[in-house]
N, CA, C and O of each residue as an XYZ file, in Angstrom:
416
protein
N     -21.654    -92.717    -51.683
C     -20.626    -91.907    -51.085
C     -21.198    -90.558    -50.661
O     -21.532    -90.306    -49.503
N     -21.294    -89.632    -51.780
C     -22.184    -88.013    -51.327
C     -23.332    -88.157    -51.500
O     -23.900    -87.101    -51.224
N     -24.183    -89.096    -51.896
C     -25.394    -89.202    -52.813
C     -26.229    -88.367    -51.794
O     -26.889    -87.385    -52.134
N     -26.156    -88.785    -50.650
C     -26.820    -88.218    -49.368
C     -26.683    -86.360    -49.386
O     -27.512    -85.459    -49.259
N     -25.215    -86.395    -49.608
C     -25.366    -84.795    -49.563
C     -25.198    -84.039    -50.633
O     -24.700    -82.915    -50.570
N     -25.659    -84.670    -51.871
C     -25.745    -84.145    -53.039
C     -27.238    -83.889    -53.425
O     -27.593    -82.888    -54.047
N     -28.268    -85.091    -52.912
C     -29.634    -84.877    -53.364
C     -30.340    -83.696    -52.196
O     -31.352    -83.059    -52.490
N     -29.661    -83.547    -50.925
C     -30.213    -82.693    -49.813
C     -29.773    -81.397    -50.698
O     -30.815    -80.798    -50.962
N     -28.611    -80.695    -51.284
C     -28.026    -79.491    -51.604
C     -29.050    -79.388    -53.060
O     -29.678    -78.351    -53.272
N     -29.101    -80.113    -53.642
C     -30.006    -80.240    -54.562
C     -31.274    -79.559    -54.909
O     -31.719    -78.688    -55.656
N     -31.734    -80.646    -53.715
C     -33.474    -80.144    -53.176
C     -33.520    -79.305    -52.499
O     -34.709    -79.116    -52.241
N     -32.613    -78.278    -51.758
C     -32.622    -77.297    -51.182
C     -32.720    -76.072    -52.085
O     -33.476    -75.102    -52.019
N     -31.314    -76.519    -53.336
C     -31.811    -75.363    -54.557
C     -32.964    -75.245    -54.810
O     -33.692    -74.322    -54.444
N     -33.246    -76.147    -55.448
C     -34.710    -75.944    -56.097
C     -35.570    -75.749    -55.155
O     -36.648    -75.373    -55.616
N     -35.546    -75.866    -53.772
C     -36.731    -74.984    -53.192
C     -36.594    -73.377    -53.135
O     -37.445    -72.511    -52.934
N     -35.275    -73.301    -53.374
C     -34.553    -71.494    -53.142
C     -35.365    -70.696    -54.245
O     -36.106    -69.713    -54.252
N     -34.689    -71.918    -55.504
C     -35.223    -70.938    -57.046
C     -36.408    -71.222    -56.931
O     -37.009    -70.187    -56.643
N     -37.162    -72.167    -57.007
C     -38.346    -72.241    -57.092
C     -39.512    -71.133    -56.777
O     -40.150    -70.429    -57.560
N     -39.564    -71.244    -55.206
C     -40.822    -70.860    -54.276
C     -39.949    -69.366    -53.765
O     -40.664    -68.512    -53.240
N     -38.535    -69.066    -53.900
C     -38.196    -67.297    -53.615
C     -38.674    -67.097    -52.364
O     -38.858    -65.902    -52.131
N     -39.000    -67.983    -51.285
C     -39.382    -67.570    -49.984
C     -38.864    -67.869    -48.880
O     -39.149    -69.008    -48.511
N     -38.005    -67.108    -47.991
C     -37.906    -67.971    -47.263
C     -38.010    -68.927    -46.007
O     -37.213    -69.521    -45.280
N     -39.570    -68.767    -46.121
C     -40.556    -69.270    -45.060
C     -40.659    -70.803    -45.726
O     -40.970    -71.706    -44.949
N     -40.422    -71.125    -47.077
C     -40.443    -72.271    -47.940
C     -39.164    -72.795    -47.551
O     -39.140    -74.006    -47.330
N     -38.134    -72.173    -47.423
C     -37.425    -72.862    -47.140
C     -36.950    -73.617    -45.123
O     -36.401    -74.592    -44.610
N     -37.435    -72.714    -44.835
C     -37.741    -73.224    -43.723
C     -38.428    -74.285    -43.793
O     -37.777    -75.289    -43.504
N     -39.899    -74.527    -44.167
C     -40.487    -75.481    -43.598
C     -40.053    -77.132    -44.598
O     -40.313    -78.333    -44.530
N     -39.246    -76.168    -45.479
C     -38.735    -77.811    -46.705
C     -37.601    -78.640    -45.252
O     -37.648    -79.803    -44.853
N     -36.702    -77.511    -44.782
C     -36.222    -78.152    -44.065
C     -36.977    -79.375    -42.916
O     -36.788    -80.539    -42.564
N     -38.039    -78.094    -42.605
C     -38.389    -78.952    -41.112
C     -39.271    -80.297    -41.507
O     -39.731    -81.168    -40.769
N     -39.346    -80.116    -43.195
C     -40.161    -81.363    -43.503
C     -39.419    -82.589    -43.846
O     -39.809    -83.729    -43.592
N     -38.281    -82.263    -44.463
C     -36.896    -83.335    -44.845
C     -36.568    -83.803    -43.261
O     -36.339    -85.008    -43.151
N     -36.530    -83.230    -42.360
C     -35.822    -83.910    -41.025
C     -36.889    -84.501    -40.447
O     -36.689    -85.563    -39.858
N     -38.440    -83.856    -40.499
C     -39.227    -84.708    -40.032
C     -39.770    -86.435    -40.260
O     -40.099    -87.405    -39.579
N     -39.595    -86.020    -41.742
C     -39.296    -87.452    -42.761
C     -38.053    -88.494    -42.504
O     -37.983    -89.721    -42.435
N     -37.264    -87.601    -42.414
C     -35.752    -89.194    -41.831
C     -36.096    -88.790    -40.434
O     -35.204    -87.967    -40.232
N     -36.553    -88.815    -39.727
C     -36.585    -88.845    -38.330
C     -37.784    -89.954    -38.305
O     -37.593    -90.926    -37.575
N     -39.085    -89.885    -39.091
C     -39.257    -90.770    -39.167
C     -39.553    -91.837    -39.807
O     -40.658    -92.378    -39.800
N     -38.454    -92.249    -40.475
C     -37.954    -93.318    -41.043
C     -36.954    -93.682    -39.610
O     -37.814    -94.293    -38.976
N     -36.396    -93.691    -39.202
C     -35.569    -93.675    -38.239
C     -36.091    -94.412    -37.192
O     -35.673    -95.430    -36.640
N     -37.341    -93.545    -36.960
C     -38.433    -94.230    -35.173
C     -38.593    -95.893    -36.696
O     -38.408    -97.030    -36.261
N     -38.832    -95.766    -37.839
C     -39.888    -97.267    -38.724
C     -38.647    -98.411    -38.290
O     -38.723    -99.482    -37.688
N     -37.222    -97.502    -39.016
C     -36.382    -98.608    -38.459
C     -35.720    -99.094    -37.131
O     -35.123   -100.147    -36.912
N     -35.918    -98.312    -36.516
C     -35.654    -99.025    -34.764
C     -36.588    -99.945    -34.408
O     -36.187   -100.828    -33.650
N     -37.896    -99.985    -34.800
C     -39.473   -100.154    -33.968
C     -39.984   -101.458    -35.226
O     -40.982   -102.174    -35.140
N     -39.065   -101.456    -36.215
C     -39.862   -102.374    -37.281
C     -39.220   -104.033    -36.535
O     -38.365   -104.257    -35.678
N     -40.107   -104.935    -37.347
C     -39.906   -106.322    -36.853
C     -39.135   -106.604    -37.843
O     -38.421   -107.564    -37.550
N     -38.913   -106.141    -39.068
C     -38.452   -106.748    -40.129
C     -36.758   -106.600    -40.942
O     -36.435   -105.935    -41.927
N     -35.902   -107.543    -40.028
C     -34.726   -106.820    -40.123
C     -34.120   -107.034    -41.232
O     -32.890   -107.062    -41.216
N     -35.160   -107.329    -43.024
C     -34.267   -106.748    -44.196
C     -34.833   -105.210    -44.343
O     -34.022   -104.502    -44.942
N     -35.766   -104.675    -44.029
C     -36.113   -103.610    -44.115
C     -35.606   -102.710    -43.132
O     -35.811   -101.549    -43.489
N     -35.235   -102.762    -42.430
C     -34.694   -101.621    -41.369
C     -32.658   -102.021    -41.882
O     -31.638   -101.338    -41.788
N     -32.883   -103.181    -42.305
C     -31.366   -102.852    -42.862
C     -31.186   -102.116    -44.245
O     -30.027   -101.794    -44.506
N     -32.255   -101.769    -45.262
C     -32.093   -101.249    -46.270
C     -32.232    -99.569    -45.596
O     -31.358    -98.789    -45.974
N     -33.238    -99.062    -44.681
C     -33.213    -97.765    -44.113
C     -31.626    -97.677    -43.664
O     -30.803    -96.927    -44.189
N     -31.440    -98.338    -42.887
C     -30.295    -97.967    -42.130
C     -28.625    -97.881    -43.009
O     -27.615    -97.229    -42.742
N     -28.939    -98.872    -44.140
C     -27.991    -98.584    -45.043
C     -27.683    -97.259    -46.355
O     -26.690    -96.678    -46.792
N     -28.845    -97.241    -46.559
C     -29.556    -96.147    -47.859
C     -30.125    -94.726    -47.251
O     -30.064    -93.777    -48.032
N     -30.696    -94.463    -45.886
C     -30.949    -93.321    -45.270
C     -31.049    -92.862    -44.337
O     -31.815    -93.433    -43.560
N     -30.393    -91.650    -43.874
C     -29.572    -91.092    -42.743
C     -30.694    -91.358    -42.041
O     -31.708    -91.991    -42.334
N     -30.288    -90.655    -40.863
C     -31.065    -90.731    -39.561
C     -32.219    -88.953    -39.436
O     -33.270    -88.604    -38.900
N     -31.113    -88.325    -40.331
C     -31.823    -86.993    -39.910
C     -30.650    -85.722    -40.762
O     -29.617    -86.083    -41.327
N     -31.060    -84.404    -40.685
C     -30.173    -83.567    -41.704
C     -28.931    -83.319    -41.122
O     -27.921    -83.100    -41.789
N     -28.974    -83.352    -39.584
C     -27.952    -83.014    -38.954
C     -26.593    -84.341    -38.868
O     -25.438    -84.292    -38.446
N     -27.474    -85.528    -39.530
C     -26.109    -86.818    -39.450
C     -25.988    -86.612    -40.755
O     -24.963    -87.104    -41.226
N     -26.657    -86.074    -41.478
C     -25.751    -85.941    -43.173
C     -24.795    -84.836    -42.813
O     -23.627    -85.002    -43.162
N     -25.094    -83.792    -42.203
C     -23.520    -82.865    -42.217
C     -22.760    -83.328    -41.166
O     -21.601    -82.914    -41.123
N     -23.127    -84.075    -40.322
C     -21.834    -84.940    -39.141
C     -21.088    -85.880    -40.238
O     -19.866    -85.959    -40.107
N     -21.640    -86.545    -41.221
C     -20.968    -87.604    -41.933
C     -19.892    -86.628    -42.131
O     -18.892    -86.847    -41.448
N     -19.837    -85.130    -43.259
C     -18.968    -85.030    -43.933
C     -18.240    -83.421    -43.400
O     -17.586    -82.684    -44.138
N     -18.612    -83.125    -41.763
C     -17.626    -82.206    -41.764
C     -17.594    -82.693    -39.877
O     -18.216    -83.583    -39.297
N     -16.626    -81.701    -39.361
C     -16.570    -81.702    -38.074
C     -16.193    -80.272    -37.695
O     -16.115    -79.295    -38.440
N     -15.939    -80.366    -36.148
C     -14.923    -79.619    -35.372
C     -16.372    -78.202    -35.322
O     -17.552    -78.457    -35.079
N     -15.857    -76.914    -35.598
C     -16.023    -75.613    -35.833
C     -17.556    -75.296    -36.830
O     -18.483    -74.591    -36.430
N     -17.508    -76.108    -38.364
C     -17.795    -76.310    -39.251
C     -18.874    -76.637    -38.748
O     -19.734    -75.757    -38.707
N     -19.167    -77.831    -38.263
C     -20.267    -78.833    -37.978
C     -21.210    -77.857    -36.611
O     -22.416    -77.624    -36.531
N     -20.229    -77.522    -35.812
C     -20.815    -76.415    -34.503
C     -21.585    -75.223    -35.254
O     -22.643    -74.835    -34.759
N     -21.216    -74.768    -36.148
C     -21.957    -73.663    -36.946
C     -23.028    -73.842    -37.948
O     -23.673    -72.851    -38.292
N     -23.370    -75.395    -38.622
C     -24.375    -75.635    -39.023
C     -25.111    -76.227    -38.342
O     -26.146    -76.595    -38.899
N     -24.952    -76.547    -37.032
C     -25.646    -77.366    -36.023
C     -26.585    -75.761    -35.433
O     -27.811    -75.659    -35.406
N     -25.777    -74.881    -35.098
C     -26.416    -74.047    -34.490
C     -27.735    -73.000    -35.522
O     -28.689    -72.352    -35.092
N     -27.144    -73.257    -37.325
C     -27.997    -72.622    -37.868
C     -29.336    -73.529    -37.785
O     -30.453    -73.017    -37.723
N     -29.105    -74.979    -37.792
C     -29.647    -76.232    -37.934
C     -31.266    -75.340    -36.842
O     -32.425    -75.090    -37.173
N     -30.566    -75.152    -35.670
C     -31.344    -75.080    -34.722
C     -31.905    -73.694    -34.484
O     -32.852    -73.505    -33.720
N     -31.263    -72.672    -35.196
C     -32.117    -71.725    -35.768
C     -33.210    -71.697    -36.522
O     -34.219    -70.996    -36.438
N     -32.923    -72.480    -37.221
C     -34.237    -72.434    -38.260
C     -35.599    -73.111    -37.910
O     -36.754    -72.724    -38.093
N     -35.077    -74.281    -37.331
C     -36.079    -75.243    -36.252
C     -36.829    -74.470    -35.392
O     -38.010    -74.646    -35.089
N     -35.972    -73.480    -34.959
C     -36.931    -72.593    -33.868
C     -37.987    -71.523    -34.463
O     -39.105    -71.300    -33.999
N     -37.269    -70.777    -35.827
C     -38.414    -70.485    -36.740
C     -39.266    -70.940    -37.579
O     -39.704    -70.205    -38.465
N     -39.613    -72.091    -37.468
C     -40.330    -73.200    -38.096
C     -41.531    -73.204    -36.374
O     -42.758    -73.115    -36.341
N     -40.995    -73.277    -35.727
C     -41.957    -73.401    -34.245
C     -42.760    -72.244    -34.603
O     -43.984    -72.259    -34.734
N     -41.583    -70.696    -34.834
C     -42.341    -69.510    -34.400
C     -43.680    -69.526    -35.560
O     -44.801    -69.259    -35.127
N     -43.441    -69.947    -37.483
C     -44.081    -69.555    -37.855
C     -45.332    -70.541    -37.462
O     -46.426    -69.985    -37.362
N     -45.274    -71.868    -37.244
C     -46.092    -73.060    -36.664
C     -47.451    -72.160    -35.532
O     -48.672    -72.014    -35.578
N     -46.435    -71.786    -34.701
C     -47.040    -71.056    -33.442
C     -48.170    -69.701    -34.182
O     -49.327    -69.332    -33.977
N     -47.312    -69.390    -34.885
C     -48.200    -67.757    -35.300
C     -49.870    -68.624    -36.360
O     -51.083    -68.416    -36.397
N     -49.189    -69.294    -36.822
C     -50.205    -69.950    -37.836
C     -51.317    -70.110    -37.105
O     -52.256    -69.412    -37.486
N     -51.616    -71.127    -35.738
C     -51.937    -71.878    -34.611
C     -53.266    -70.766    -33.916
O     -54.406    -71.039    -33.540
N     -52.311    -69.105    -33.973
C     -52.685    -68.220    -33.093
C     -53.227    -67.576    -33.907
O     -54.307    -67.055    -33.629
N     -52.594    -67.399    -35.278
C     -54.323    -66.924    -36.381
C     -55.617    -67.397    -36.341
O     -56.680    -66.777    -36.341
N     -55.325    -68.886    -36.297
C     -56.334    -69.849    -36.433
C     -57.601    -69.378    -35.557
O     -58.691    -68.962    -35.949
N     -57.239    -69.523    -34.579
C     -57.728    -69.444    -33.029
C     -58.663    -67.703    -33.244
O     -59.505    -67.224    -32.484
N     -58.337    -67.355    -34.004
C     -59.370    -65.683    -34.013
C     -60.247    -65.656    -35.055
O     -60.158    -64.948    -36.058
N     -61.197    -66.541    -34.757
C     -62.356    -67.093    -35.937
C     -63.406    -66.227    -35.271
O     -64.555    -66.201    -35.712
């Protein structure tokens, strides 16, 4: 039923208390969506349809269909847009990392 959005709120704490950063929490995100995203491409693209039926039954598609499951309207428009805030600072710190690199 919530299991989905109980273990995401979960693992989000414990990255909060944990690591106190929140460059950590950024990239926990961009690593949880990168992970069901792809699980997602395994189960579209797999040959094996008890296994893409256990993905497709047991795990979302991505972070943004766990909060479509359980809100809408207003709600859903405002975590969609933080959704895509953070994504974009996940690029910027990606990018800055990229452009350190590069001054060897």
């Amino acid at each position: 039923m919530y299991i989905d959005l109980v273990v995401l709120v979960v693992l989000i704490l414990v990255v909060i208390m944990y690591f106190r950063r929140f460059s950590s929490f950024v990239y926990f995100i961009a690593i949880i969506d990168i992970f069901l995203r792809i699980l997602t491409f395994i189960k579209n693209n797999i040959g094996l349809p008890d296994l893409a039926a256990v993905i497709d039954n047991y795990i979302p598609e991505s972070i943004l269909a766990i909060v479509g499951n359980y809100t809408s309207g207003i709600l859903y428009t405002i975590i969609a847009w933080a959704y895509i805030i953070i994504m974009a600072i996940f690029l910027f710190y990606n990018t800055k990392f990229f452009i350190k690199k590069k001054k060897i």
